[in-house]
N, C-alpha and C positions, 0 to 999 in steps of 0.2 A: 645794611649794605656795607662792602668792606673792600678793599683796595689789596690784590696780590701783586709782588710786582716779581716778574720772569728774569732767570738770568740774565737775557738780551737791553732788560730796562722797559720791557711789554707792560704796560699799569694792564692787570686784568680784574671786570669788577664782578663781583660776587654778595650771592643774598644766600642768610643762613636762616632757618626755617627746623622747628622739630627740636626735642632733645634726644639726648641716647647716643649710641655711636656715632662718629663722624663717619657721612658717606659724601663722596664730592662726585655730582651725577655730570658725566661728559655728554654732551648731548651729539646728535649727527647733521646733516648737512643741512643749511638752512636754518636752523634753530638758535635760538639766544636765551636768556632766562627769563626775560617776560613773555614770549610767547605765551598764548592760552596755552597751548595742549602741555610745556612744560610746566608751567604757573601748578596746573591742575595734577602734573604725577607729582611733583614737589608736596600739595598737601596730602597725597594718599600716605608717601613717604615718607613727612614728617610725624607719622605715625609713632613711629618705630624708631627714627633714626635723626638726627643734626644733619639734616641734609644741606651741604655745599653745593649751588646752584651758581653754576657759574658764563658770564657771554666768553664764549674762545676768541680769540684775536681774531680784533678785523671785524667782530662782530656784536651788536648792542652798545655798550658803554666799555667796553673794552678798547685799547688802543692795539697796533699794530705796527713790526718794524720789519722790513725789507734788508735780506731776500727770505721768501719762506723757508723755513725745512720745517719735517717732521722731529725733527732732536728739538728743534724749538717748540712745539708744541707739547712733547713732552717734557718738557723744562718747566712750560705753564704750567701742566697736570703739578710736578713736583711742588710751583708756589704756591698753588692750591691748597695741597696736602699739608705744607708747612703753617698755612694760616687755619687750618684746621687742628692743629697742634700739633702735626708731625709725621701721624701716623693716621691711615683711613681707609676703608672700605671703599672700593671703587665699581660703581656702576658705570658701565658705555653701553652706548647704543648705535647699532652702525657704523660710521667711519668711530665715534667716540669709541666703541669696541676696540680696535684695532689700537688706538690712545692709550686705554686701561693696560693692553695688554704688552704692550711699549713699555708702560713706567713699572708693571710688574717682573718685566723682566729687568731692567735699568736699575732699579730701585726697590729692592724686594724687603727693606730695612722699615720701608715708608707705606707699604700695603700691607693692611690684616690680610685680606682678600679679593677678589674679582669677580664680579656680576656682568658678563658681556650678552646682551641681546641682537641675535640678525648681523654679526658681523659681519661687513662688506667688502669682505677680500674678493677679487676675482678671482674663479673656481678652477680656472687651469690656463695652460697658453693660449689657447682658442680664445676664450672669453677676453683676455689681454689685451688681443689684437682687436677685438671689437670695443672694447673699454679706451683704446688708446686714440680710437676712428672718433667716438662720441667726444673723448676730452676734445679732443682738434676743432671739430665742429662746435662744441660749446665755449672756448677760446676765442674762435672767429666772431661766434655773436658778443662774447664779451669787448671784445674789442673795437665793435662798431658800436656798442656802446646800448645793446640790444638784452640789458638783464632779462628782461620779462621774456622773450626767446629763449635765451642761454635756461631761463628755470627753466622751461616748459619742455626741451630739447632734453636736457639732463634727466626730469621725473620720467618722461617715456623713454629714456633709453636705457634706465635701470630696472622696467618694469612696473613703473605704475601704471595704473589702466588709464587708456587716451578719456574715457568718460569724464576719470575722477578729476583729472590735468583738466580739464576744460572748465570745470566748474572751480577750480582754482583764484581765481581773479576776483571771483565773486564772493569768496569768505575774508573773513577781518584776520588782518596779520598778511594779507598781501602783498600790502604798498614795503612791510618789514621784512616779505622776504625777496622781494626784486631788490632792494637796498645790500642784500648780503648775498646775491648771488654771486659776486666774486670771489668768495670765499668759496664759491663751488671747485675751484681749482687745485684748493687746500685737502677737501676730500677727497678728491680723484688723485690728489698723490699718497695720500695715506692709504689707498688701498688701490692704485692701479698692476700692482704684483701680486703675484698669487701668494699665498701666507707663508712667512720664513721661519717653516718646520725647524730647521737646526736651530735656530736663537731660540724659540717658544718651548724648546724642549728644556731647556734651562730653567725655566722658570717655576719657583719653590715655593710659591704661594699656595692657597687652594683657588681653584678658579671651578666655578659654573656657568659652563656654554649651555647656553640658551636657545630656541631657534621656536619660530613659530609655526603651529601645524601648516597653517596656510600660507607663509611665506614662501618666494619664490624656491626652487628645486637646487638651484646654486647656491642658496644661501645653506637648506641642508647640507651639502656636499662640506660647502665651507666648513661646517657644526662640530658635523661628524672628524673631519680630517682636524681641526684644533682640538675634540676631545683626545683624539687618538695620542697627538702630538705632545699634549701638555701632562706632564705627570703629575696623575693623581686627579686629573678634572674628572669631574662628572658632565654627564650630558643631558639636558632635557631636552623636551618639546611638550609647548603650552598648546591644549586642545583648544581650538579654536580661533588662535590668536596669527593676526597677520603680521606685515613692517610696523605698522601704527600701533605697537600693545597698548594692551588695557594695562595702567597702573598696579590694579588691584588684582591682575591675574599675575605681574610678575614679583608683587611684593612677596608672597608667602616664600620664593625660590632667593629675595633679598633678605630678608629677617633670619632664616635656617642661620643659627649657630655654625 
């Protein structure tokens, strides 16, 4: 375990795992680095690579400083990178997606490359205005003081299945993510605009967008319009794989040279 500390004075804490490349995996909404489902890509990961697994502010063992932005988020990503020794491969996933590709544009001195999965930009104005209805509504329950609401209001209205959300409560890691549901506010501004074509066009890294066959149709759209945008990316889509990937289906797309 190791201590980054962010421009702002943010202590963020991190667990390194693996040798070989430095890769520092950003994770997305809700998630910290002892979660199970992280704990478990961590060791497919550490296959291959020094994987930096890191809680973002506000969340796990990390500290946090007010008022949010997104420049400060990518400021952590950069203390990361620097405790990493400098320079690193960046995996995101979801709102972490949009993170990765933040500090590749920002910082292209300090990225080998970019592994983005299911980024969660919203897919045009329409979606916006429906994305801006839900933040309002998850706001309200955050501030009567109703996390376990606020998550369950947020998963169905990004599209998880109402089933899967109800069976929620009942798996372990729970009680850890009604505790960081305020942080749900953190991702809703990292991706409540649609993706900023002009800035990502800039960006001179190699980056591979990601997207799951069976993830939602927006998130394609999203995939598609950031391959288009970023010069030189490639684009996949992993047969079978939903928002939840499977480790081991997206490491062989992180390992590639």
């Amino acid at each position: 375990m190791g201590i980054a500390v962010s421009r702002d004075g943010t202590e963020l804490t991190y667990d390194v795992a693996g040798t070989g490349p430095a890769l520092v995996y950003i994770t997305g909404a809700t998630c910290f680095r002892r979660f199970r489902p992280i704990v478990a890509d961590v060791k497919v990961f550490a296959g291959e690579f020094a994987v930096y697994s890191y809680d973002r502010r506000g969340r796990g063992d990390s500290g946090d400083t007010a008022p949010y932005s997104v420049t400060r988020e990518v400021e952590d990503v950069e203390a990361v990178i620097d405790a990493a020794g400098g320079r690193a491969i960046l995996y995101g996933h979801s709102s972490g997606a949009a993170l990765a590709l933040e500090a590749a544009a920002r910082m292209p001195e300090k990225v080998e490359r970019v592994v983005i999965y299911d980024a969660s930009y919203v897919a045009d104005d329409a979606e916006r205005v429906s994305y801006a209805e839900l933040a309002a509504t998850v706001r309200a329950r955050l501030s009567a003081g109703q996390n376990s609401r606020a998550l369950t209001v947020f998963l169905r209205g990004i599209g998880m299945p109402g089933a899967f959300v109800a069976l929620l409560p009942m798996v372990p890691g729970w009680k850890s993510m009604k505790a960081l549901a305020p942080t749900l506010m953190y991702d809703i501004a990292i991706t409540a605009d649609p993706l900023p074509v002009a800035r990502f066009a800039s960006i001179a890294v190699p980056v591979r967008v990601v997207v799951g066959e069976k993830s939602p149709p927006e998130l394609h759209r999203v995939a598609t319009a950031l391959a288009e945008a970023i010069p030189g990316a490639t684009h996949h889509v992993l047969p079978g794989q939903n928002h939840m990937v499977s480790a081991k289906a997206i490491l062989p797309v992180l390992a590639r040279p």
